[in-house]
ChimeraX commands (.cxc) that place a marker at each C-alpha (Angstrom):
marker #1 position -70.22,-32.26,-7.00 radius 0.5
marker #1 position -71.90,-35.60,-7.65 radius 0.5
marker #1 position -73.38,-35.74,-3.62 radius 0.5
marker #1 position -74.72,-31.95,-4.35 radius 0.5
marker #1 position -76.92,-32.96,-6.95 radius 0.5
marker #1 position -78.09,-36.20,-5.25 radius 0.5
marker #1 position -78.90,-33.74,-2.01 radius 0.5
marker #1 position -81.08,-31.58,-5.12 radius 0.5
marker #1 position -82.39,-34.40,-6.19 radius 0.5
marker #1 position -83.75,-35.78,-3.18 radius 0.5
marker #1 position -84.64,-32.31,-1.85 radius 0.5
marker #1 position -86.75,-32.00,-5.27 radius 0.5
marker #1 position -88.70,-35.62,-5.50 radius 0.5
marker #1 position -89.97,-34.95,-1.55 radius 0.5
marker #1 position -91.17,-31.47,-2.61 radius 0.5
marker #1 position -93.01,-33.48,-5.52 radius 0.5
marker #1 position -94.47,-35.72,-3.28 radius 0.5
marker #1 position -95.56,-33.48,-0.51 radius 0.5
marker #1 position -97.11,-31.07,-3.31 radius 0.5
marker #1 position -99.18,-34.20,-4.48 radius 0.5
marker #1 position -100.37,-35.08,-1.00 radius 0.5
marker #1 position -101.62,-31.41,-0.52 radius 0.5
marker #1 position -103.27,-31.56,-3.64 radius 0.5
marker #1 position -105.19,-34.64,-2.54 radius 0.5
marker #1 position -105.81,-32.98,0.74 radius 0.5
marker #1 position -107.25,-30.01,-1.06 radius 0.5
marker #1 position -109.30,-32.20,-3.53 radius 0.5
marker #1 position -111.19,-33.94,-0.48 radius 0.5
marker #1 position -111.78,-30.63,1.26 radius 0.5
marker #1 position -113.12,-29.02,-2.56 radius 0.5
marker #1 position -115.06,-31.84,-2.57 radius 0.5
marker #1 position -116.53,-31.84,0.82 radius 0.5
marker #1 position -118.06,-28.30,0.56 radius 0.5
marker #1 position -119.61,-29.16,-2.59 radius 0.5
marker #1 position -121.32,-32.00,-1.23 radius 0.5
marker #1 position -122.65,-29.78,1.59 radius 0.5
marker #1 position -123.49,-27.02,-1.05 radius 0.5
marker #1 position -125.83,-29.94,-2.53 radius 0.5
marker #1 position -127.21,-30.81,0.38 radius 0.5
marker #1 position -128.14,-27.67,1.39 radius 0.5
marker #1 position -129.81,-27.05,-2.34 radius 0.5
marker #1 position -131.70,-30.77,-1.81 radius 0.5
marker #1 position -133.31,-29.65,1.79 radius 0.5
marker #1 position -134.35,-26.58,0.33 radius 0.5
marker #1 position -136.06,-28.29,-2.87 radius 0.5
marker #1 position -137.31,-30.89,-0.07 radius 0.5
marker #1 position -138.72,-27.73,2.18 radius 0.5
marker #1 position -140.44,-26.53,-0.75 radius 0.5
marker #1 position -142.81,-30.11,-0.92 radius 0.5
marker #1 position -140.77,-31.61,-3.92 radius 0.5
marker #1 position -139.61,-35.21,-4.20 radius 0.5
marker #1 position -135.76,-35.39,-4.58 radius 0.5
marker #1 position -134.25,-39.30,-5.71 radius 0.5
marker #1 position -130.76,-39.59,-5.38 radius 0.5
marker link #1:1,2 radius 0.2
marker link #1:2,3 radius 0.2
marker link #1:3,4 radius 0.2
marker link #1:4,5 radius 0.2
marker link #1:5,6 radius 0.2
marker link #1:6,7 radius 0.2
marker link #1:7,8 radius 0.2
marker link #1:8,9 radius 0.2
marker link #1:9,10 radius 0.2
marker link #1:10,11 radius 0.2
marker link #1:11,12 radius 0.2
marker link #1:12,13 radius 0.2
marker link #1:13,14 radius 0.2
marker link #1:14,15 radius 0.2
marker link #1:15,16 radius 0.2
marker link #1:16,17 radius 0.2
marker link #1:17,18 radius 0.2
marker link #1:18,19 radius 0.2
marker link #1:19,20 radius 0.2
marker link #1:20,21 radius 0.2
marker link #1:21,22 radius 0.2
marker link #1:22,23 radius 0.2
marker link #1:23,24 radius 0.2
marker link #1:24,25 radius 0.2
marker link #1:25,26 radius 0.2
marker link #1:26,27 radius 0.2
marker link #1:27,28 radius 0.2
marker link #1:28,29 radius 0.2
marker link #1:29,30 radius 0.2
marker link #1:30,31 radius 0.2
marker link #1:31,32 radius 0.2
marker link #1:32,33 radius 0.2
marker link #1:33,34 radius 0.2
marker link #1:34,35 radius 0.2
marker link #1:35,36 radius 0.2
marker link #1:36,37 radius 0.2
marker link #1:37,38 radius 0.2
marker link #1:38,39 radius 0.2
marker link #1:39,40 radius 0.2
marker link #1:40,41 radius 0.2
marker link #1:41,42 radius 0.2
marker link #1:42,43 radius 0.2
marker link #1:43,44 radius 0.2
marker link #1:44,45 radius 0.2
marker link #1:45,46 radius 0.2
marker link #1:46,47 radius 0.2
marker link #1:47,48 radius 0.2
marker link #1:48,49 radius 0.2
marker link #1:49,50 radius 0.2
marker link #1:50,51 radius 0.2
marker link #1:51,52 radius 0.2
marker link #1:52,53 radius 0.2
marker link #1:53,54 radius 0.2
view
């Protein structure tokens, strides 16, 4: 009974951890397309003849 739970146990801190990796993974990529979503909005201000300081 005891090794059952340690095999649950286990089985439930490497879900943990994997979940928090793909959460970082998905935080970077979140994070990439809105950096591109601002660039895109800066070249278009630039196109237009304004001065963008960043």
């Amino acid at each position: 009974m005891e090794i059952i739970l340690l095999i649950i146990t286990l089985i439930a801190i490497f879900c943990n951890i994997c979940s928090f990796f793909i959460w970082i993974d998905v935080g970077k990529e979140l994070q990439r397309k809105e950096d591109e979503n601002q660039n895109k909005i800066i070249k278009e201000i630039r196109q237009k003849g304004y001065d963008v300081n960043i």
